[in-house]
C-alpha positions in Angstrom: 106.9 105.5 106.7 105.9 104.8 103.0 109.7 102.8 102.3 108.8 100.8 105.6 104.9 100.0 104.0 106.3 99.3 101.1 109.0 97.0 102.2 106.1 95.2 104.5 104.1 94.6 101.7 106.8 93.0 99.5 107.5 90.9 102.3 104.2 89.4 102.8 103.7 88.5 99.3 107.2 87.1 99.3 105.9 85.2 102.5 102.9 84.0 100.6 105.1 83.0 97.7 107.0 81.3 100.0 104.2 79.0 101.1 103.5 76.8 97.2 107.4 77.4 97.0 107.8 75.3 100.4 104.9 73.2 99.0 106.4 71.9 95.6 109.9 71.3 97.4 108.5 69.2 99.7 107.2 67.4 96.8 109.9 65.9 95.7 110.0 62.4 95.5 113.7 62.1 96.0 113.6 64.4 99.3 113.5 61.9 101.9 117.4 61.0 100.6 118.8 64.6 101.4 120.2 64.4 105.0 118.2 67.1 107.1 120.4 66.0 109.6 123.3 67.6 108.4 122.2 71.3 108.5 120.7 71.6 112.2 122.7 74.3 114.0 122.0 76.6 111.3 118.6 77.5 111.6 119.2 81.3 112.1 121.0 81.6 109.1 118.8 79.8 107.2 116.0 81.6 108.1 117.8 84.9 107.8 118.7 83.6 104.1 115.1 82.6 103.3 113.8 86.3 104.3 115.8 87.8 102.0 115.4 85.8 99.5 111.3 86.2 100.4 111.6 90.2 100.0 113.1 90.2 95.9 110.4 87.5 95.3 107.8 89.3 96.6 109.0 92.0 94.3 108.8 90.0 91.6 105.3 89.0 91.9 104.2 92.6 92.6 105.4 93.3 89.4 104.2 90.5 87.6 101.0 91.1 89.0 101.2 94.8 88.3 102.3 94.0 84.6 99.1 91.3 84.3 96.6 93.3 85.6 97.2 96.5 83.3 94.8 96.5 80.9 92.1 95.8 83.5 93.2 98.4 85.5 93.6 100.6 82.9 89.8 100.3 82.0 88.4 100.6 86.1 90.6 103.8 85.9 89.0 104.7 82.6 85.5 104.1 83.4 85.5 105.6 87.0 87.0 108.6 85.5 84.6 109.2 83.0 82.0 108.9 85.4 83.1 111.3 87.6 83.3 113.6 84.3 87.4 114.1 84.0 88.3 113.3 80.0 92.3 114.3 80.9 94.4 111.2 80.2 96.9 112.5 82.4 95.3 112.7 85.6 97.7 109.7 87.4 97.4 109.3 91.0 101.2 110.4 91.4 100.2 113.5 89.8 96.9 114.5 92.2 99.0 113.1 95.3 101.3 115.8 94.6 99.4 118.6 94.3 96.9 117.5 97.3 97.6 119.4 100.5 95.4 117.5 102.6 97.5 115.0 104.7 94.9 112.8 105.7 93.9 112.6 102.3 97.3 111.1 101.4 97.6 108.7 103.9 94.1 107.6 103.5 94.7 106.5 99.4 98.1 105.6 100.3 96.5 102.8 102.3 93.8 102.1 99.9 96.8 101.2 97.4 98.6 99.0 99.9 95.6 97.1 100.1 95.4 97.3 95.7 98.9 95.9 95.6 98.7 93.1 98.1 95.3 92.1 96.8 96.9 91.9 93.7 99.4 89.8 94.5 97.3 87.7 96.1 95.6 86.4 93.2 98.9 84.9 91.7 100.0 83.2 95.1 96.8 81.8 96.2 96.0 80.1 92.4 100.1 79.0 93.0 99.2 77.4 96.2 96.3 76.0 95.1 98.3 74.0 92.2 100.4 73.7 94.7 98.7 71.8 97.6 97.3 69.6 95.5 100.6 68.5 93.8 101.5 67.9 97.4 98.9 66.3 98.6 99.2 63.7 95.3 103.1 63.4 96.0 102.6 62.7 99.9 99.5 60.6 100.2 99.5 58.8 97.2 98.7 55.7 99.5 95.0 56.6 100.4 92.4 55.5 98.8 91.1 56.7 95.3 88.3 58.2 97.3 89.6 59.9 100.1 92.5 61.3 97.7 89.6 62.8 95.4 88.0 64.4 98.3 90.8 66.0 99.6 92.1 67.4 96.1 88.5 68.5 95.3 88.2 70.5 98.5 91.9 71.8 98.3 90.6 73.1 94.6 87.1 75.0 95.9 88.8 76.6 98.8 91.8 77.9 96.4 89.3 78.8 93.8 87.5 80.6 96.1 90.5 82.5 97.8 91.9 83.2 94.1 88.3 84.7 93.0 87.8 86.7 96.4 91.2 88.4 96.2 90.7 89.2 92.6 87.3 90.4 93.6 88.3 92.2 96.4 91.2 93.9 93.8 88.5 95.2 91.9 86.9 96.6 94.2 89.8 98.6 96.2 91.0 99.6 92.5 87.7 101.2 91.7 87.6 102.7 95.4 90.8 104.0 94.5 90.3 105.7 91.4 87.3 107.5 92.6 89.2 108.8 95.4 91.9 109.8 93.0 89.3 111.4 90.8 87.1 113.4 93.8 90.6 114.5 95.1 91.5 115.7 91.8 87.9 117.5 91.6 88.4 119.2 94.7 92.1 120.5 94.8 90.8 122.1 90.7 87.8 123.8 92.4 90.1 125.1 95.3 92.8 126.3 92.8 89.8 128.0 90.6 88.2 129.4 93.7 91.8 130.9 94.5 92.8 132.7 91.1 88.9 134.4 91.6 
């Protein structure tokens, strides 16, 4: 169940990748040359080639994400911790997920880090897309007036800023949620092993 969430998640942020990928091809001046013509008939295969090619990016990104967001997520985990009065360094959520026993439990911040990582990788695609839409919109309506152009670009940029901020805000937040249930789960399984050595 955890490979199959996994492999879901990878796959939407490949899918999301997919989207300003899509975006700056179509943005090639030259494109209109290449005979679309020629490849009709293989539709399946090219969508089966495109999924899993989707699946490694979305890997990628996760990781990139993962690897960008470390030191922030380093000091949520560091402040929530100390909050909740744990000093050990070593407390990792690996490590409490282990020795929980409590199923819900499991499934519960299992979930709560699906939502961490796509969040996560959100905040990569939708700034991508962003750029990406407006490159777009320059390379394919470069025709319309100064004004209209301007209009469109500006409102492209405040709904991808937005979408960028909210999924990095909405990171935060899920990260924090996550470390306090990490830390009240760790709490809880040390006062149940203390209460069973008494």
């Amino acid at each position: 169940m955890a490979t199959t969430v996994l492999f879901i998640e990878h796959l939407i942020t490949g899918l999301q990748a997919g989207l300003w990928m899509s975006l700056l091809f179509f943005s090639c001046p030259y494109l209109e040359r290449v005979g679309f013509d020629r490849i009709k008939g293989f539709e399946a295969f090219a969508t089966l080639l495109a999924i899993s090619l989707l699946y490694p990016i979305g890997v990628f990104i996760d990781n990139f994400a993962d690897h960008w967001l470390d030191e922030l997520s380093k000091d949520i985990r560091d402040k929530q911790m100390q909050a909740k009065g744990i000093e050990d360094p070593d407390i990792t959520a690996m490590r409490v997920l282990m020795e929980v026993k409590d199923e819900f439990l499991k499934s519960y911040m299992n979930y709560i880090r699906t939502r961490v990582r796509i969040s996560r990788s959100s905040v990569i695609n939708f700034a991508l897309i962003t750029i990406a839409s407006i490159v777009f919109t320059i390379s394919k309506l470069n025709g319309v007036s100064k004004f209209w152009l301007s209009l469109l670009i500006c409102g492209e940029l405040a709904f991808g800023t937005g979408m960028t901020y909210f999924a990095f805000w909405s990171w935060r937040k899920i990260s924090e949620t996550f470390t306090k249930q990490v830390a009240r789960a760790y709490k809880t399984n040390l006062e149940i092993n203390r209460a069973a050595k008494s």
